[in-house]
C-alpha positions in Angstrom: 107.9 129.5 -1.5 106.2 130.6 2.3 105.1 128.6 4.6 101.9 130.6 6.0 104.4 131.5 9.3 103.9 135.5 10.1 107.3 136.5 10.9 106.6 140.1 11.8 104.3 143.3 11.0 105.6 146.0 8.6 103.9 149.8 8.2 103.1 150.9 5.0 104.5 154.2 5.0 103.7 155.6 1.4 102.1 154.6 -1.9 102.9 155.2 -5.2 100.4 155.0 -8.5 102.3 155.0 -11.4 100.2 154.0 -14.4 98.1 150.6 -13.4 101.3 149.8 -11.1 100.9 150.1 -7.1 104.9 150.9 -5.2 104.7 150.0 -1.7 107.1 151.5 1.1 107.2 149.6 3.9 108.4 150.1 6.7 109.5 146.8 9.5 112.5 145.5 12.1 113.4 143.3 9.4 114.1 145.6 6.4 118.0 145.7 7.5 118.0 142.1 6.6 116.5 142.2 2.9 118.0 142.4 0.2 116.9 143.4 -3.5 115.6 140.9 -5.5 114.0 139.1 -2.7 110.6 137.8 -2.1 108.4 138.9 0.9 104.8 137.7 1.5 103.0 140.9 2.6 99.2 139.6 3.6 100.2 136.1 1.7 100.9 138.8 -1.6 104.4 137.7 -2.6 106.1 141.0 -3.7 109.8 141.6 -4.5 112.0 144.0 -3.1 112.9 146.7 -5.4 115.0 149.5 -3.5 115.5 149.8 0.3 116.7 152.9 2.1 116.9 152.8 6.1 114.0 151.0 7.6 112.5 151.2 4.4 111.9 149.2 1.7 109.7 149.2 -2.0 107.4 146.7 -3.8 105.6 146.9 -6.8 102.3 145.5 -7.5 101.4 145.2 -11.1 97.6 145.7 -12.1 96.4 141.6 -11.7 97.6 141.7 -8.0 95.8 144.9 -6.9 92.8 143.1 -8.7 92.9 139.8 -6.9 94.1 140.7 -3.8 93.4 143.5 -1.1 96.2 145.9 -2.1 94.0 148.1 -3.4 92.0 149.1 0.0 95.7 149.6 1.5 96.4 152.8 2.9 98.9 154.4 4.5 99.6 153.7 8.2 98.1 149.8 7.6 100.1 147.1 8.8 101.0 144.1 7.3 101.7 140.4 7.9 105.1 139.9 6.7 107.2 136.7 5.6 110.3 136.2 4.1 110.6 133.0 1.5 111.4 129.6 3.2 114.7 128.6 3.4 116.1 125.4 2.0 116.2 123.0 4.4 114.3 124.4 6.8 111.3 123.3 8.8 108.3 123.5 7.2 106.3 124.9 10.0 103.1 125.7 8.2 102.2 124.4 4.7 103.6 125.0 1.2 102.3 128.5 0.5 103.0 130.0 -2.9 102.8 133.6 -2.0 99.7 134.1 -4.6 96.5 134.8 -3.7 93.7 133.0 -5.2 91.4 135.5 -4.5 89.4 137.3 -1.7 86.9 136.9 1.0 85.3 138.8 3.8 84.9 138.3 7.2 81.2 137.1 7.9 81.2 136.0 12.1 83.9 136.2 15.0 83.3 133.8 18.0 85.1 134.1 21.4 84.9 130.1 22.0 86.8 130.1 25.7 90.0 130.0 25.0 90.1 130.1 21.1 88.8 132.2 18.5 86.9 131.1 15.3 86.4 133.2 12.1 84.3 132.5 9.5 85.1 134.1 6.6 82.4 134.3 3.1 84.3 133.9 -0.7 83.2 133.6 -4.2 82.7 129.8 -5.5 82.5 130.9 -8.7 85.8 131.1 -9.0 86.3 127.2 -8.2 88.2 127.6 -5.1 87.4 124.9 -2.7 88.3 124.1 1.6 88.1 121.1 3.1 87.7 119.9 6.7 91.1 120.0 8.4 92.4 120.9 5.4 95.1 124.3 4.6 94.4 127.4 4.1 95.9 130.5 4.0 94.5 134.0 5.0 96.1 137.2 4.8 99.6 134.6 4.8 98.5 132.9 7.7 98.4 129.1 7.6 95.3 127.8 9.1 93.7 124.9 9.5 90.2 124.6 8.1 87.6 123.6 11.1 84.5 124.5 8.9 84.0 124.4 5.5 81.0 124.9 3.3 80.5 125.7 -0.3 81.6 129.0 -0.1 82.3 129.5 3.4 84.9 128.2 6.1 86.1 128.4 9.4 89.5 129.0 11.3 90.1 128.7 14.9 93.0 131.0 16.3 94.8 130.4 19.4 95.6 133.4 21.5 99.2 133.2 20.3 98.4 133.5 16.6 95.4 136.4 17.5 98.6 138.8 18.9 101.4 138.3 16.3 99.5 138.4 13.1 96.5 140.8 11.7 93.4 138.8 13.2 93.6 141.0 16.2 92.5 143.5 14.0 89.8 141.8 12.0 85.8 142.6 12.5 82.7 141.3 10.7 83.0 143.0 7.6 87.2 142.8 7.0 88.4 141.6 3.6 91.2 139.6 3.4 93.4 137.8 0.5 92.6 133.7 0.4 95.5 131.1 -1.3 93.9 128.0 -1.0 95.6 125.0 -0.4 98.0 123.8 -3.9 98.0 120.1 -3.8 93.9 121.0 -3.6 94.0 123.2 -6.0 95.7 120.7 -8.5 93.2 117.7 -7.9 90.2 120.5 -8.5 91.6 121.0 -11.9 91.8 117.7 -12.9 88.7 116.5 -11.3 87.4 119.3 -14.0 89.1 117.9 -16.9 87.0 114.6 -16.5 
């Protein structure tokens, strides 16, 4: 369990096909703290540790995460947004964020809005993912707050604080990015379909 709070940036410093299997090496200031077996949200992808050697550590991805998420486009040199599972007890800071992505979307308008940012990013409601006004949503493991939403678009707004520590200082018209939509949502969609 995440909650959407970017905690740092790692480097992907190699990758690794083997069969439909994607390793990861990433590189980040907090790889001296991991340990195997642990969970990290790279991008909101929730991977687990599998070897670490210096500043480095491995994840796998098995073929239906490189499919729903943006894995796949990752090369070396990219940076990540990185998160490390909540802890018990602690301060939920964000929302509950399950570390699996729902599926992607693409960046569609930036707006400079005097002392804010909004993105609006463009997904595909066929596959029954919904936002809501002021509702959660995570992008790229980022908890936002939805400010826009339409069928199959929505809008964040980013303060300048969120803009420098996490990957939306690098997004254009045009990025992809990984979507979880929000789980208590998520649940009342599928039962609202079971009627």
């Amino acid at each position: 369990m995440f909650t959407g709070i970017v905690e740092t940036f790692g480097e992907v410093k190699e990758i690794v096909h083997e069969n439909d299997n994607v390793h990861l090496f990433v590189q980040s200031k907090i790889t001296n703290e991991l340990k195997i077996d642990q969970s990290v949200a790279h991008n909101g992808v929730c991977l687990t540790v599998v070897e670490i050697k210096d500043s480095i550590y491995k994840v796998t991805a098995i073929k239906e995460t490189v499919e729903k998420t943006t894995i796949g486009n990752w090369q070396v040199g990219n940076f990540v947004n990185l998160e490390r599972a909540m802890l018990l007890g602690a301060r939920l800071d964000g929302h509950i964020v399950q570390g699996h992505v729902d599926q992607t979307a693409v960046c569609v308008a930036i707006e400079d809005a005097n002392g804010s940012i909004y993105f609006t990013f463009e997904y595909d409601f066929a596959k029954n993912n919904i936002t809501i006004e002021k509702g959660s949503i995570t992008v790229d493991g980022t908890s936002l707050t939805v400010v826009n939403s339409g069928k199959n678009t929505f809008s964040v707004a980013i303060i300048p604080y969120t803009l420098e520590n996490t990957l939306f200082k690098t997004y254009k018209v045009g990025t992809q990015v990984n979507l979880e939509f929000d789980v208590v949502g998520k649940y009342v969609s599928k039962l609202m379909s079971l009627k």
